[in-house]
Structures are given as structure tokens and as C-alpha cells.
C-alpha positions as CSV (number, residue, x, y, z in Angstrom):
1,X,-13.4,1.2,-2.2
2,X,-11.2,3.9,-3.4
3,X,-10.8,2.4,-7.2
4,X,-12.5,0.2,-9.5
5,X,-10.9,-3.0,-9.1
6,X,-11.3,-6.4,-9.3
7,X,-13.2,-8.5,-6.0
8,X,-10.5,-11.0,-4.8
9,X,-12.0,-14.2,-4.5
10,X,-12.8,-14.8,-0.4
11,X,-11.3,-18.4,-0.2
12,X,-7.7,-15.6,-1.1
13,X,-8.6,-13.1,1.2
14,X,-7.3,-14.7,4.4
15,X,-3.8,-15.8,2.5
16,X,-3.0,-12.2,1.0
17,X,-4.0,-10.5,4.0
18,X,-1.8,-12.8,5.7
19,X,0.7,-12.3,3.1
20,X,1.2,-8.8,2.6
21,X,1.2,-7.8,6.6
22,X,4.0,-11.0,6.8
23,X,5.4,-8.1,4.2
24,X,4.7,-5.0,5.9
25,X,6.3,-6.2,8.9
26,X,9.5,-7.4,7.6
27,X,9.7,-3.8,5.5
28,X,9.0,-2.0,8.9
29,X,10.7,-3.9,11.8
30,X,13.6,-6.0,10.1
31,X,14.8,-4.0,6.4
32,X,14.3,-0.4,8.1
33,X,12.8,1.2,4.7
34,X,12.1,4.7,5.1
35,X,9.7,4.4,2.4
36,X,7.9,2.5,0.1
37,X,7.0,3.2,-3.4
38,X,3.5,1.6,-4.6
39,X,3.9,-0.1,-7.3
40,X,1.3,-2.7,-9.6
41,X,2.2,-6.1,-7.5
42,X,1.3,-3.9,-4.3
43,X,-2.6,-3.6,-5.2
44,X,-3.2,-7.3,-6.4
45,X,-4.9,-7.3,-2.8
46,X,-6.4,-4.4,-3.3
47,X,-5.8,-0.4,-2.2
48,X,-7.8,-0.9,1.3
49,X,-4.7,-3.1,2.1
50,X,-2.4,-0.7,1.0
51,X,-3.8,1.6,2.9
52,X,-4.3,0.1,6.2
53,X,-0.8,-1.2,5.8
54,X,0.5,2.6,5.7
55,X,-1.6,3.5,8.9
56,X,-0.3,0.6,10.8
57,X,3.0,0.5,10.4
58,X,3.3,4.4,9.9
59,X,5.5,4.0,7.5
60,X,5.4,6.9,4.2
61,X,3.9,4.8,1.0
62,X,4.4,7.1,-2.1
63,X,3.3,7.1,-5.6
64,X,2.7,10.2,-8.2
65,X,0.5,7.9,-10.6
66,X,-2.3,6.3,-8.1
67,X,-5.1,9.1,-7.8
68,X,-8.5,8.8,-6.4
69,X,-11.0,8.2,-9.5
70,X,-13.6,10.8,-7.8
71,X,-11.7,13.5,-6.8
72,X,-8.6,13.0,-8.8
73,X,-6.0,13.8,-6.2
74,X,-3.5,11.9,-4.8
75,X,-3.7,8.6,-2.8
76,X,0.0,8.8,-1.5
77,X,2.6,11.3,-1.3
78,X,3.8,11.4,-4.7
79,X,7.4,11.9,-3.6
80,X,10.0,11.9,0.2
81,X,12.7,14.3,0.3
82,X,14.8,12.8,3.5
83,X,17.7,14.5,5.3
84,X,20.4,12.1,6.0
């Protein structure tokens, strides 16, 4: 685990995980975000979520305030400067 945080209870797991690829896939496939910006709802599942999510759909997931509690750099990009 990247962070301390709180275990998620397992008889949750399933429904969240559920949940918040239900989410990822709408985000991705039907809205056509270009980003997404992580905020506190985002890691009531946890950050391994977060991050799988981003490798999955490969879509950019930013944030300049989430930071690895070992190293203390980054998780995400803190910021996306797009052309359009």
C-alpha cells in the first residue's frame, strides 16, 4: 500500500471495486474526459484502485497534494497542459 489508510471491510470490496470501474468506464468510454483530478471521494476505496484505474483505462489522473509517505514525491502528475 502506498499510504496509511483505512482496510475496507471485505464484504465492500466486491461492491466498490465494482463501483468505481462502473465509473472509470463511463469517464473513459462515454464522457471523453481528458483527465481526472483525484480528489478525497476518489480514495474511499483506496489508492491501489486509483491506481490500477489510471493504468487501465490510460487515462492522466492528476493531483499536486497526494505524495508517497516514503519518498515524498508525487503519486500523480500534479497538473495537464493540453493543446486544443
Amino acid at each position: 500500500m502506498l499510504f496509511p489508510y483505512s482496510e475496507i471491510p471485505e464484504e465492500e470490496e466486491e461492491y466498490l471495486l465494482l463501483k468505481a470501474r462502473f465509473i472509470f468506464d463511463i469517464i473513459k468510454n462515454h464522457l471523453y474526459y481528458d483527465a481526472l483530478n483525484v480528489g478525497l471521494y476518489d480514495l474511499s476505496a483506496g489508492i491501489d484502485l486509483i491506481i490500477e484505474g489510471r493504468t487501465f483505462y490510460s487515462l492522466p489522473f492528476i493531483s499536486a497534494s497526494l505524495v508517497r509517505t516514503d519518498t515524498g514525491e508525487p503519486i500523480f502528475e500534479p497538473y495537464l497542459i493540453k493543446d486544443v
